[in-house]
C-alpha positions in Angstrom: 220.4 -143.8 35.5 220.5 -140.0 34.6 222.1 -137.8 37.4 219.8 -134.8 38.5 220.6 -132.1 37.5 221.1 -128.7 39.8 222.7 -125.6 38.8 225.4 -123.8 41.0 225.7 -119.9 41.4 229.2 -119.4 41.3 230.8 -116.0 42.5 234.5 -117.2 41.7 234.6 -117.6 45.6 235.6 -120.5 47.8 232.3 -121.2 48.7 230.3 -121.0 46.0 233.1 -123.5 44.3 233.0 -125.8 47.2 229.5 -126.3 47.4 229.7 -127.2 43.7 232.6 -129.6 44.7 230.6 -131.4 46.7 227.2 -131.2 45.1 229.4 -133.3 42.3 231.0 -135.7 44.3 227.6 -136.2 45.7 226.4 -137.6 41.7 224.9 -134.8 40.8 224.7 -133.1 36.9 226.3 -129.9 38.7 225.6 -126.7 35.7 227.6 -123.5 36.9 226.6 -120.0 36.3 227.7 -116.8 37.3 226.1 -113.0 37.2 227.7 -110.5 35.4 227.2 -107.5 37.8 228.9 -105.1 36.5 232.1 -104.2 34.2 235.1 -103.5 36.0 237.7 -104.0 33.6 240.8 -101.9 34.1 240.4 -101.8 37.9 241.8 -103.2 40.7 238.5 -105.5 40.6 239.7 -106.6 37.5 242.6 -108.6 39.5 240.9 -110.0 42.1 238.9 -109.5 45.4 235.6 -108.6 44.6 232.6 -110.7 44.5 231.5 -110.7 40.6 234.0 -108.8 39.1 236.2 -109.8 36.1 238.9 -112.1 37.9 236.1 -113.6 39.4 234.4 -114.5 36.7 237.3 -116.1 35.5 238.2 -117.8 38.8 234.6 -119.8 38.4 235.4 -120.9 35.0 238.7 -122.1 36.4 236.7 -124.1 39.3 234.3 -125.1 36.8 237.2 -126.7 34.2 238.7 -127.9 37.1 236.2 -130.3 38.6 234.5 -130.9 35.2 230.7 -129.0 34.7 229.8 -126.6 32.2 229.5 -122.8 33.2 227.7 -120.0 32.2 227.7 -116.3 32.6 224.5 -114.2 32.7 224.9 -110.8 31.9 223.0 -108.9 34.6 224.4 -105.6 34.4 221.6 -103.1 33.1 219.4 -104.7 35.8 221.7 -104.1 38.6 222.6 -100.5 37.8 218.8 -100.1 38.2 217.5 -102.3 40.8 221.4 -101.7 43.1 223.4 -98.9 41.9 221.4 -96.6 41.3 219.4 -96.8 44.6 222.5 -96.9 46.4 223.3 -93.4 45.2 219.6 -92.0 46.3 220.0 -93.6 49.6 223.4 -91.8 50.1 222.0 -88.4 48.8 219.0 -88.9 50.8 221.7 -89.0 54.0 220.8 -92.9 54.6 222.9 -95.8 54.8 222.2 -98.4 52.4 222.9 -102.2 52.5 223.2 -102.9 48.5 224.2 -106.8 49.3 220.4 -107.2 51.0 218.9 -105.2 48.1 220.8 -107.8 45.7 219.5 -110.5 46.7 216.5 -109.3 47.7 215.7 -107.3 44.0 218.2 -109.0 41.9 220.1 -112.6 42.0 217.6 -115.1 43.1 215.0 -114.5 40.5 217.5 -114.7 37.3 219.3 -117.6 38.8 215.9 -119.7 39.9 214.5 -119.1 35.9 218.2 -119.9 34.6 217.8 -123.0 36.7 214.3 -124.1 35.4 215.6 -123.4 31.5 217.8 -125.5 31.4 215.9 -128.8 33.5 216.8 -128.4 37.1 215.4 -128.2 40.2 217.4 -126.6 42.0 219.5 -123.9 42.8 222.3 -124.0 45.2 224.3 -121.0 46.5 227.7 -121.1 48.6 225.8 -118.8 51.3 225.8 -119.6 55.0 222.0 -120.3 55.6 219.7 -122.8 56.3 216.1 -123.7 54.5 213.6 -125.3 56.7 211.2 -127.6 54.3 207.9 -128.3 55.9 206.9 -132.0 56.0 204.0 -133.0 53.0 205.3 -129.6 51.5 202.7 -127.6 53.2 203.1 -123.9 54.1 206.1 -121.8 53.0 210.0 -122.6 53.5 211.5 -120.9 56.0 215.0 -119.4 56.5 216.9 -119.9 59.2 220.9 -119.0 60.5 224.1 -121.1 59.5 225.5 -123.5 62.2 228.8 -120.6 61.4 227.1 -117.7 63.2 230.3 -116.1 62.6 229.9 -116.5 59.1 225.5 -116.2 58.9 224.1 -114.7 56.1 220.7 -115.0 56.8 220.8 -111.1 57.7 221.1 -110.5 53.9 218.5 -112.7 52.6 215.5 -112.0 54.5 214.2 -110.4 51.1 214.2 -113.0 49.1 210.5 -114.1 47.8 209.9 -117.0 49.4 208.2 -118.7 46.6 212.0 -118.1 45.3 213.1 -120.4 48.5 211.7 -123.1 47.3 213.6 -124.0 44.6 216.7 -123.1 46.6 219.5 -125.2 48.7 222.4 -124.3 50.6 225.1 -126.6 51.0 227.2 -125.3 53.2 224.2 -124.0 56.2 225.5 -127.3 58.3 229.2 -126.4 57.8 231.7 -123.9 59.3 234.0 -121.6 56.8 237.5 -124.1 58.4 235.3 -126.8 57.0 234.7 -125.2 54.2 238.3 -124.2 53.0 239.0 -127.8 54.3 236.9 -129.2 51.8 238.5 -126.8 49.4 242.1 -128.5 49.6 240.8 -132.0 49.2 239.1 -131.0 46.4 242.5 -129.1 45.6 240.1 -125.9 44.4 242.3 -123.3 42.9 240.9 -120.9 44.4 241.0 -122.7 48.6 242.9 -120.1 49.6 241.1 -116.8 48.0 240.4 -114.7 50.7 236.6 -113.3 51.4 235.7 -110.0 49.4 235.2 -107.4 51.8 234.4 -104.8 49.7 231.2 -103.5 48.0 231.2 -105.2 44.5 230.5 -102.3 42.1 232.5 -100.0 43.8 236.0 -101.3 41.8 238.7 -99.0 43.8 237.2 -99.5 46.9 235.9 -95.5 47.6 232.3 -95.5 47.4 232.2 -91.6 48.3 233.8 -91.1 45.3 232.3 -93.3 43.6 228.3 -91.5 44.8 229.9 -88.2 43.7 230.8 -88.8 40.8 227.0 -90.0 40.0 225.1 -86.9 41.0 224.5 -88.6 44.8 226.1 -85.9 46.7 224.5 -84.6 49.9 224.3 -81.2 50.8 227.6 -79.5 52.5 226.4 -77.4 55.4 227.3 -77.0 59.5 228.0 -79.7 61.7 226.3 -79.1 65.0 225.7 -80.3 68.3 223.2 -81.8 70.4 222.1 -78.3 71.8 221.9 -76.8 68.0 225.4 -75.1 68.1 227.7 -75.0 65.1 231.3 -76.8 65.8 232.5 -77.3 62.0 231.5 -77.5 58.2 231.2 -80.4 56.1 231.6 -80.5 52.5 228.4 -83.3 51.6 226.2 -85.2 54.0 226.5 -88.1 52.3 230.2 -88.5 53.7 228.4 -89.3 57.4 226.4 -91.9 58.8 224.5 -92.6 62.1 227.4 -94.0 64.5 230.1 -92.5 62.9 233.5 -91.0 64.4 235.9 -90.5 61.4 235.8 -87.0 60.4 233.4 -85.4 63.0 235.5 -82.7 64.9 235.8 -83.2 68.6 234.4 -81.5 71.7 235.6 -79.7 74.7 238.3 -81.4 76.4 239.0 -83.5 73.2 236.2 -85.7 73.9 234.6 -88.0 70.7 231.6 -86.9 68.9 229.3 -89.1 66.7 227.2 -88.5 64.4 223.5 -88.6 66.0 221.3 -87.6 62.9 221.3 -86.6 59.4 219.4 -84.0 58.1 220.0 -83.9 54.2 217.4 -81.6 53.2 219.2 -78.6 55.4 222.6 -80.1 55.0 222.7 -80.4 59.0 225.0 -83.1 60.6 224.4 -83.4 64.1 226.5 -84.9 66.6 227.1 -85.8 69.8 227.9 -88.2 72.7 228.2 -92.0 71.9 225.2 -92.4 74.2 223.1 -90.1 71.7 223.1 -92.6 69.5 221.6 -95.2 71.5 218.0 -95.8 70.3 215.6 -98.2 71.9 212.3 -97.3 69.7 212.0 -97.4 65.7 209.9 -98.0 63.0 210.7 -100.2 60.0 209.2 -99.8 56.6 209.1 -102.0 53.3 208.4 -105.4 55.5 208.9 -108.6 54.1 207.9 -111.8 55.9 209.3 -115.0 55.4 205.8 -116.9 55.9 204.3 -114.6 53.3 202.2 -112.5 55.5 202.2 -110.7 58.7 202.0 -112.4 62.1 198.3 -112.8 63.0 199.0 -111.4 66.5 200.3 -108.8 67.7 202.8 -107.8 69.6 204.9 -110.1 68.5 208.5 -111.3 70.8 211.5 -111.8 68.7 215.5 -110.7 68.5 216.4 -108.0 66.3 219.3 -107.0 64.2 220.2 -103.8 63.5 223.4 -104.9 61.5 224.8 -107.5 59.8 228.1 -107.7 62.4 225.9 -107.0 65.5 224.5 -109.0 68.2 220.9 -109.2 67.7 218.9 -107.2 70.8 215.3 -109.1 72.2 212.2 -106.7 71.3 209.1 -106.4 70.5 207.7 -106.1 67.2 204.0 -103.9 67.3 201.7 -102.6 64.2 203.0 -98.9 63.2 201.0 -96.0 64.9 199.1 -94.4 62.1 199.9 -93.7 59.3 199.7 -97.3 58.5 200.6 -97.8 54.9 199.2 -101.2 54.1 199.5 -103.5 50.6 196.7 -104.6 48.7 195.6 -106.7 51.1 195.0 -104.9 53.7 198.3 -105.8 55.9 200.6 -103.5 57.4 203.9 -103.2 55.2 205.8 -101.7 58.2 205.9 -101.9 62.0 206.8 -100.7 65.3 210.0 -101.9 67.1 210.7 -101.7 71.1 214.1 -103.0 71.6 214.6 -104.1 75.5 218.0 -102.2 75.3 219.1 -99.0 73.3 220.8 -100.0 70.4 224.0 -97.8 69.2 224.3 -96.2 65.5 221.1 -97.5 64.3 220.8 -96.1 61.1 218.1 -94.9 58.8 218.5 -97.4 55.2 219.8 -99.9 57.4 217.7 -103.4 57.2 216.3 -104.6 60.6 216.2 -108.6 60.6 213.6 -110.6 63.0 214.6 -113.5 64.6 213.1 -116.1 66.6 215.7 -118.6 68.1 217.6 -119.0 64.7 214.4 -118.5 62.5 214.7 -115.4 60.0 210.8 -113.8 60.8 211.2 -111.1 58.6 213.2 -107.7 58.0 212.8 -104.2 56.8 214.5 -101.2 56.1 215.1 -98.6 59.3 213.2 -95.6 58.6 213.2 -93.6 61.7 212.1 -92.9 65.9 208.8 -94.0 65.9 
């Protein structure tokens, strides 16, 4: 009887190779691929550590010779200079904080690994992430995301994005298992790679400095004053894009040597303003660019959820309410963004930051922080 056939998206990673491991053992036609992201040959990428980078790329054939399944590399890289990179510089000279993993996914992997998977005869495609797919009964109505059993290790946070027509030809197969489990699974499959530690760093950014690297792209903020709370000038700052909402590092302290933190960013003045750790708490916010995992906004409004702010945080019980005009809706009618009232002030929340909504361990939706309501 011939073995289905389901294609794997390998990163070079642990997990990506274990849950092609054990999509094998399990009998099926396992068909590894990777995405060529970028070309980081001749940097410390090139050696190891980074998700997609040369030694990575290599690490999956390795897995891939290993256990006994063809593998493929797609060459991805014009696409992801556009879709990632280059957005990620606009954001930073635009004095927002962008999240290029979410915009990855969201803009860029799933829909070149899904076609690559229907070419050549599969089914399926299965990712090593730390997520869970709900598949209604009688297929009806869309599949929904939910969080890993690992909530240490979720990475529902970064897929909310994803089309969810894209969902459905998707599985994750280790959303039931914990990362121990995981690199457990690893040695008795004696992976070459069960002991790679997790990348940590952003992917295209091979030396690990992603200042210089926005500099050296024409994403430079304005330099200008840094000033406080009450408008008064305590220091200079040579870019704006070297600051963020919550942060410490760099911003010059006040009377008494108490810490400052960046409040706001104002990159069309050049103005950093700082302040208390309590300035940055915000309990109100609006959220633009909304995608919902059912495919369209709630019927009802307001709706009760949990909300996270980042991808490390606790999420924070809210409300979620239709944007106070100017409502910017799509073409049919719908509201692309909305209102958020967290229960509690949230610290650091900051603007090109994606806002995930929960209910229980449900993925609802997410958008990208714009501002105070």
């Amino acid at each position: 009887m011939k073995r289905e056939r389901i294609v794997v998206a390998m990163s070079g990673g642990v997990d990506s190779s274990t849950a092609a491991a054990l999509l094998h053992a399990e009998g099926y036609a396992v068909v590894g691929v990777t995405l060529k992201l970028t070309d980081a040959t001749g940097t410390a990428a090139s050696i190891g550590g980074r998700c997609c980078g040369p030694r990575d790329i290599e690490d999956a054939r390795t897995t891939a010779a290993t256990i006994g399944f063809p593998h493929y590399v797609l060459d991805e890289t014009a696409a992801f200079r556009e879709a990632v990179i280059d957005e990620f510089v606009a954001e930073h000279a635009a004095g927002r904080t962008p999240n290029p993993c979410v915009r990855c996914n969201e803009k860029l992997k799933f829909g070149p690994l899904v076609r690559f998977a229907r070419a050549v005869g599969a089914r399926h495609l299965a990712t090593g992430h730390y997520a869970r797919l709900d598949r209604p009964a009688g297929a009806a109505g869309p599949v929904r995301l939910r969080r890993a059993v690992d909530t240490q290790k979720d990475q529902s946070y970064f897929l909310f994005g994803v089309a969810p027509e894209l969902f459905e030809a998707v599985v994750f197969p280790l959303g039931d298992r914990t990362k121990d489990e995981v690199r457990a699974i690893a040695h008795r499959f004696r992976l070459p790679n069960a002991d790679k530690p997790d990348s940590q760093q952003i992917c295209f950014v091979p030396e690990g400095d992603h200042l210089a690297f926005v500099e050296a792209r024409g994403g430079a903020g304005r330099s200008g004053a840094v000033v406080d709370t009450g408008g008064q000038t305590v220091g200079q700052h040579a870019g704006t894009h070297r600051f963020t909402v919550g942060q410490r590092r760099g911003v010059p302290v006040g009377p008494g040597g108490e810490k400052r933190f960046v409040v706001r960013i104002e990159a069309a003045t050049g103005r950093v303003v700082v302040g208390p750790r309590e300035a940055t708490a915000q309990a109100e916010l609006r959220v633009t660019d909304v995608r919902w995992t059912a495919g369209a906004p709630p019927l009802a409004w307001p709706v009760r959820c949990a909300v996270q702010l980042r991808h490390h945080s606790a999420a924070v019980p809210g409300w979620l309410s239709r944007p106070a005009p100017p409502v910017i809706e799509d073409a049919s009618g719908a509201p692309t963004g909305c209102a958020v009232q967290l229960d509690a002030p949230a610290l650091g929340v900051a603007p090109g930051q994606a806002a995930v909504f929960y209910a229980d361990d449900q993925v609802l939706g997410g958008g990208w922080i714009a501002s105070a309501p």
